[in-house]
C-alpha positions in Angstrom: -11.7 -10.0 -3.4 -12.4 -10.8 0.1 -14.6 -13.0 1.5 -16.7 -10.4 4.4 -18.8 -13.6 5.8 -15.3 -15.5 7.0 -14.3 -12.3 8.5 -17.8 -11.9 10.2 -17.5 -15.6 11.7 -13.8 -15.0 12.4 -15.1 -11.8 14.7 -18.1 -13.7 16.3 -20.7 -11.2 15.9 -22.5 -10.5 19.5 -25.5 -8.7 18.1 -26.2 -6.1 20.6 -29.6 -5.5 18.5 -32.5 -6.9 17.5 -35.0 -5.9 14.7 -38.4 -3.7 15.8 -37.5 -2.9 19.2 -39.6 -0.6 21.1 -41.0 2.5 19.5 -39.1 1.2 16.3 -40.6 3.2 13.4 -38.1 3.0 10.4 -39.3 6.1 8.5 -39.6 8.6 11.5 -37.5 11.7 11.9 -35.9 10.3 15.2 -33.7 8.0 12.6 -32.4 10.8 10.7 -31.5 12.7 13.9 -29.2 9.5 15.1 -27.1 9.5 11.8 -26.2 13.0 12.7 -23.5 13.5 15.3 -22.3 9.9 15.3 -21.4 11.2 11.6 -19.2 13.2 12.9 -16.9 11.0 16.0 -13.6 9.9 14.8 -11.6 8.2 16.9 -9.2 11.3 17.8 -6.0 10.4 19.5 -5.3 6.9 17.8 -3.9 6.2 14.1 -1.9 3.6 11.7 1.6 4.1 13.3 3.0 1.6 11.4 2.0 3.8 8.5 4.1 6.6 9.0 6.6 8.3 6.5 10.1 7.6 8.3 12.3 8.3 6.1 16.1 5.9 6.6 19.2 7.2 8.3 20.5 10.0 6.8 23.8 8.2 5.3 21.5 5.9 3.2 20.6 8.5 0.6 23.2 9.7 -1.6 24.3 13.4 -1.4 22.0 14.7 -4.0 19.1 12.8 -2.6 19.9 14.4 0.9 19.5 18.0 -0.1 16.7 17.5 -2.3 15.5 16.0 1.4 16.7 18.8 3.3 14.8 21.3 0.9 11.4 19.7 0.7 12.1 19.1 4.7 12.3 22.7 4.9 9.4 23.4 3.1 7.4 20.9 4.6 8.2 21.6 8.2 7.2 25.1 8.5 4.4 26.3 10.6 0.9 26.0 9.2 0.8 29.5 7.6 4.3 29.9 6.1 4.7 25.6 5.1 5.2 25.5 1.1 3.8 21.5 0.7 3.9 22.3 -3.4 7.7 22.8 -3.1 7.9 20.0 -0.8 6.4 17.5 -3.2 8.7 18.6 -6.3 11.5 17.6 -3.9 10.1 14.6 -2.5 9.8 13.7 -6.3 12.6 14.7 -7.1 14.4 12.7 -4.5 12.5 10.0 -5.8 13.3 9.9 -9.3 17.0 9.6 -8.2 16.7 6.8 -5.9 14.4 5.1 -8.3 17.0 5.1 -10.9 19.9 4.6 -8.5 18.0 1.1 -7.8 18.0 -0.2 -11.6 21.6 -1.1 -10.5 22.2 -0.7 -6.8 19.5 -2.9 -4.6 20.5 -1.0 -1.9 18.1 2.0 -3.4 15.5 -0.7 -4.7 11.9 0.1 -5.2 11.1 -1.7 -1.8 13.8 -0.6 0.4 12.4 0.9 3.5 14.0 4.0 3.0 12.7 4.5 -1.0 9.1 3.6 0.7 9.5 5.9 3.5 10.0 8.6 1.2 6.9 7.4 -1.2 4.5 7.4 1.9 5.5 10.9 3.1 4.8 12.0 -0.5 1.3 10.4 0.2 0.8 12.1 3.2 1.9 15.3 1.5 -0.4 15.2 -1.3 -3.7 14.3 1.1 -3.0 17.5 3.6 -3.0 19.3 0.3 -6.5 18.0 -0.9 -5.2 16.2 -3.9 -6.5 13.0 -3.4 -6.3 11.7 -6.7 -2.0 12.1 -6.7 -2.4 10.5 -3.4 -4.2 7.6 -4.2 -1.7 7.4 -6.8 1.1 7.3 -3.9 -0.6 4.8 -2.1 -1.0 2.5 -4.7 2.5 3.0 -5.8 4.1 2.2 -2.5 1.8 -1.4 -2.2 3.1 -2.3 -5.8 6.5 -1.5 -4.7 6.3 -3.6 -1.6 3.6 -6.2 -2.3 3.2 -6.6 -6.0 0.1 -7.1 -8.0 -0.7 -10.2 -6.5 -0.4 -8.9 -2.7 -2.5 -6.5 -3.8 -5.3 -8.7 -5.0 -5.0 -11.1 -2.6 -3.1 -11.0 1.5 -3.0 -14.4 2.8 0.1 -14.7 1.2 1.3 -12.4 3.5 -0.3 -13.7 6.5 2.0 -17.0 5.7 5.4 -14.3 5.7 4.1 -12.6 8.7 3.7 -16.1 10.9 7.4 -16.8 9.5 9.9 -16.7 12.7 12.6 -16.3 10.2 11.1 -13.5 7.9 13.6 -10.3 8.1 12.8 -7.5 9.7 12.8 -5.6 6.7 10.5 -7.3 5.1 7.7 -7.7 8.3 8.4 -3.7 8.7 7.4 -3.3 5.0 4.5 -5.4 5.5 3.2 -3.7 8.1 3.7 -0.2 6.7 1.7 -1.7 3.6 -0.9 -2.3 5.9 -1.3 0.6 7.3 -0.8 2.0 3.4 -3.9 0.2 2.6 -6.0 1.3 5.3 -4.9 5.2 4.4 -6.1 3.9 0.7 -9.2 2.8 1.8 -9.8 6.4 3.7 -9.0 8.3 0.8 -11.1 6.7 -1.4 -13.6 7.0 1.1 -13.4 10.7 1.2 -13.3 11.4 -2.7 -16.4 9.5 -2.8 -18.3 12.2 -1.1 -16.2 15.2 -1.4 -19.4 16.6 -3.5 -21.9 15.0 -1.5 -23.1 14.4 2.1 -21.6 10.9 3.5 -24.7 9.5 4.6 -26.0 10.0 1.1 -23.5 8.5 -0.9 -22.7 5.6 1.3 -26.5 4.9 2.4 -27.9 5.0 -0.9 -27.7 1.4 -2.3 -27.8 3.1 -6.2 -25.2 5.7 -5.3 -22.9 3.6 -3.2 -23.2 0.8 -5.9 -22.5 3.1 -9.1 -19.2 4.5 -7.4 -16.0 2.9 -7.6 -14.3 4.7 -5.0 -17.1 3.2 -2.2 -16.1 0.1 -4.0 -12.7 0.5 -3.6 -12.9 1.9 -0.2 -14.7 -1.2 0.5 -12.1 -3.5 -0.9 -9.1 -2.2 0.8 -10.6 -2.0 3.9 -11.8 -6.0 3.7 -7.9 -6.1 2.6 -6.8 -4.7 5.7 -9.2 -7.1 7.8 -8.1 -10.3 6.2 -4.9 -9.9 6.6 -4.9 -8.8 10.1 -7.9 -10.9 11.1 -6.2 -14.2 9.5 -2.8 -13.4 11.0 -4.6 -13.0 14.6 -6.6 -16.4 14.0 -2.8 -18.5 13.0 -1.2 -17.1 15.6 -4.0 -17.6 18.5 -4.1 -21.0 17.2 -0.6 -21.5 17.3 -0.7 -20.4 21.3 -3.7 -23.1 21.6 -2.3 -26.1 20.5 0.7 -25.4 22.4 -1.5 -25.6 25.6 -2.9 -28.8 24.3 -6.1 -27.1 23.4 -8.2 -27.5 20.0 -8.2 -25.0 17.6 -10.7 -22.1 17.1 -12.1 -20.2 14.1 -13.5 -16.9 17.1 -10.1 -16.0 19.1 -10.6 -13.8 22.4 -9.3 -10.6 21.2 -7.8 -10.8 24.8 -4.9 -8.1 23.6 -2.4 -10.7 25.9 -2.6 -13.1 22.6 -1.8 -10.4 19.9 0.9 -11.2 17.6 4.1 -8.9 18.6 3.9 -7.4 15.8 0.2 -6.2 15.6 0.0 -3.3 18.6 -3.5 -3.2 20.6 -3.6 0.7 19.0 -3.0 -0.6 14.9 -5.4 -3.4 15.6 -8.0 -1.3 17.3 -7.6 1.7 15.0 -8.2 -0.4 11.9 -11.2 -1.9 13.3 -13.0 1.4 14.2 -12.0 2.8 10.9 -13.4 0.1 9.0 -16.9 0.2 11.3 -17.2 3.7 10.6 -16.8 2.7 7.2 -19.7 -0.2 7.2 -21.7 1.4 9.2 -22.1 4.4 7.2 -23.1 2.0 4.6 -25.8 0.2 6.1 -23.9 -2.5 6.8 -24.0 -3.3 10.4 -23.6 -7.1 10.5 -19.9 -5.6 9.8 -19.9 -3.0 12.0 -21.1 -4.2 15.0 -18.6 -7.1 15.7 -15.8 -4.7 14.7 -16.3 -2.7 17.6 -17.2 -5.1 19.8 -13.7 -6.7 19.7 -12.3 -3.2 19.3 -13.8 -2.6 22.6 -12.5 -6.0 24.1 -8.6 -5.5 22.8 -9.3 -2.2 24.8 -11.0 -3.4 27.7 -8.1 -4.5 30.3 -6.5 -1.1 29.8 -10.0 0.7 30.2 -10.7 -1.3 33.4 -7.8 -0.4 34.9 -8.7 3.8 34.5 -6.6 4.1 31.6 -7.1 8.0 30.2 -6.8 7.0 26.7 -8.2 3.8 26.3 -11.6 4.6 28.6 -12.0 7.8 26.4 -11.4 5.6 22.9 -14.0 3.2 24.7 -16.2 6.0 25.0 -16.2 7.0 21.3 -16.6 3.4 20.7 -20.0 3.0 22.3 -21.1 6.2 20.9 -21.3 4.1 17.3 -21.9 0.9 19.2 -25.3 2.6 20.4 -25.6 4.3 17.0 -25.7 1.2 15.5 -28.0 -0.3 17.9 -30.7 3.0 17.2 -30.4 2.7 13.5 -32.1 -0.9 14.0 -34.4 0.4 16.6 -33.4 -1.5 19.6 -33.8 1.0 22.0 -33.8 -0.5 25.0 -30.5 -2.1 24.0 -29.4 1.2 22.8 -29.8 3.2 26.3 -27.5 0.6 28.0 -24.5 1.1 25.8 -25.6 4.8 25.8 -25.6 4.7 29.2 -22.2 2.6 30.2 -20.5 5.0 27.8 -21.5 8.0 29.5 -20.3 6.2 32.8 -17.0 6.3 30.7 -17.5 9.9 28.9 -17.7 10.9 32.3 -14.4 10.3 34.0 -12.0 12.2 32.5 -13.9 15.5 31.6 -10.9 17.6 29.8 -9.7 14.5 27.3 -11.1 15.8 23.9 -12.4 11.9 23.1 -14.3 11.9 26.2 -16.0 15.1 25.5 -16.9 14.9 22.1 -18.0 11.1 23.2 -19.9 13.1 26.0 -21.7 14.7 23.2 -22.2 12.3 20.5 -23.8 10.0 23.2 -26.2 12.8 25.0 -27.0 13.5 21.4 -28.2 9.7 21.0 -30.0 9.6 23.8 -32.0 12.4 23.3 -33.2 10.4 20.0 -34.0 7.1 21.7 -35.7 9.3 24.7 -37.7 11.1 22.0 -38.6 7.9 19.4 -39.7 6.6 22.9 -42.3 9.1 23.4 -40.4 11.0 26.4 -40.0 14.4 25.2 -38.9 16.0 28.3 -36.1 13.4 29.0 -35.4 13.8 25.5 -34.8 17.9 25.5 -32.5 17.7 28.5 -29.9 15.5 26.8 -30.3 17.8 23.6 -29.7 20.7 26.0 -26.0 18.8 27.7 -25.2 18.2 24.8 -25.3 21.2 23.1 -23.8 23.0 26.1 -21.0 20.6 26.0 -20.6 20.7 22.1 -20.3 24.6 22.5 -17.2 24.0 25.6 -15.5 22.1 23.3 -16.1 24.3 19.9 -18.0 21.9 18.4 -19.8 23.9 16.3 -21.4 21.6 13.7 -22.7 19.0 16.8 -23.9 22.3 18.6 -26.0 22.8 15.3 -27.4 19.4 15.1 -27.9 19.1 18.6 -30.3 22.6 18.8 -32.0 21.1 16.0 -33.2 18.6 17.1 -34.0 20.4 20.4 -36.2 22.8 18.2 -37.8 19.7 17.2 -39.0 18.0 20.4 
């Protein structure tokens, strides 16, 4: 559906590897080790804002619609042991049935109206923290065909054309963007359903596995979705800012975060990006991945110059898969750098919980490039900070990799 290599020259890959670097030895155990804890980094304190379930004022829904509202609220709002998300959802759906028929004569209920698709993405959201991510991709894909139609769904630059549009309603950008951020929960779900029975770096890594599944295909697709449309929007409005300046235009903007759209915040842009890494990179595909974090890192770099808590720690996590990546090729020299400037970064704010499981993932990865560089010693003291880190912060599943490969050196 969308075309990856125009997004790869839109991002300007700087390729911080090269093939067959020192020690490289594709088939040795050292690789294995590297998949393991950057497996497990997410990028902890930053998601989709735009996508979340706000539901209108309360004097838009009707009075029936507001107690069905007010009872699945109820349910839904509870703490963790007493919550009732099953009686939530039949009154979310409830609600929903109204409003949808409601709309077959008043347009202020339509299928679009924020309010209806406020409701439809808390339903989403509902249906995912109870595991049932088939209803929920069925949620997801409900609320884009409500706002977008089938053909914003099969193609975005449409909507990069609406977007750019000083006159577009606010209604309409808002739904936009919580479509957006609708797609890139699609693509995560998919994701996860496609190796809820298996290991990730099986299902995604395998070439016959990952090409027999339709929900890697999918995650694929709406993930490229996500990236065109945001990339493309970036790209219009950068070159809108230089040919007011009198300069030519360019097909690799800065990604200085100064010359984001208004719309687009440095946290949706970034967030998207290090999703969709994750995403390629678990698949092999690092010609993707790379560049994605690279200007993931760059939207985040003033704020992480400046001390910044959050963005320095994000940074951190960051160069965790940036180094990954670079390990996975067997640049290792190349590797140790980023490992090493995102330690610098792990370093300075020691009780933020992205800094310390960075502080892990990355002690972790060097132990691996210390070891496939035949320095075994080096390599056992980062396996032993990092497993006496992984245990500070309950990290039980890096504490297990991490001994491990300890027990291995």
């Amino acid at each position: 559906m969308c075309d990856s290599e125009s997004i790869d020259n839109l991002l300007g890959s700087r390729s911080i590897f090269t093939q067959g670097g020192p020690g490289s030895d594709s088939s040795g155990s050292w690789l294995t080790l590297a998949r393991g804890i950057a497996g497990l980094m997410i990028f902890g304190t930053v998601g989709l804002a735009i996508y979340a379930g706000v539901f209108g004022a309360g004097s838009v829904y009707p009075k029936p619609v507001r107690t069905l509202l007010r009872e699945g609220g109820k349910a839904y709002m509870r703490s963790e042991e007493t919550r009732d998300l099953p009686k939530a959802i039949e009154c979310y759906i409830k609600a929903l049935e109204l409003l949808d028929e409601l709309g077959t004569t008043d347009l202020i209920h339509a299928p679009d109206a924020a309010h209806v698709t406020g409701l439809v993405a808390r339903i989403a959201s509902v249906y995912s923290e109870m595991g049932d991510l088939d209803n929920a991709i069925r949620s997801y894909e409900s609320l884009l065909q409500r706002i977008l139609g089938s053909k914003g769904m099969d193609d975005p630059k449409p909507l990069v054309s609406e977007l750019m549009d000083p006159k577009l309603p606010p209604a309409r950008r808002a739904n936009i963007l919580r479509a957006l951020g609708c797609a890139n929960k699609l693509a995560e779900t998919y994701e996860t359903r496609a190796v809820r029975w298996k290991r990730r770096s099986i299902v995604l890594a395998d070439p016959a596995l990952a090409a027999s599944s339709t929900d890697v295909k999918e995650a694929g697709r709406w993930y490229q979705w996500c990236l065109q449309l945001v990339t493309l929007t970036y790209q219009n409005h950068y070159n809108h800012i230089q040919l007011d300046k009198g300069l030519e235009p360019t097909s690799t903007p800065s990604f200085d975060p100064t010359t984001l759209p208004r719309f687009f915040s440095i946290e949706i842009v970034a967030s998207l990006f290090y999703n969709a890494a994750t995403y390629f990179a678990s698949c092999a595909q690092y010609e993707l991945a790379v560049p994605l974090l690279q200007r993931a890192l760059d939207l985040l770099r003033p704020a992480t110059d400046n001390g910044k808590e959050d963005e320095v720690c994000r940074s951190a996590v960051l160069m965790s898969h940036l180094a990954n990546a670079a390990v996975m090729k067997s640049d290792l020299s190349g590797a140790e750098k980023t490992l090493m400037d995102g330690l610098f970064l792990a370093k300075k704010f020691s009780r933020n919980n992205d800094c310390l499981n960075s502080f892990v993932a990355l002690t972790y990865s060097l132990g691996t490039v210390y070891q496939a560089a035949g320095k075994p010693e080096s390599a056992r003291v980062q396996y032993r900070q990092a497993i006496d880190v992984a245990k500070t912060v309950g990290d039980k599943d890096a504490e297990r990799l991490a001994t491990a490969a300890l027990s291995r050196v």
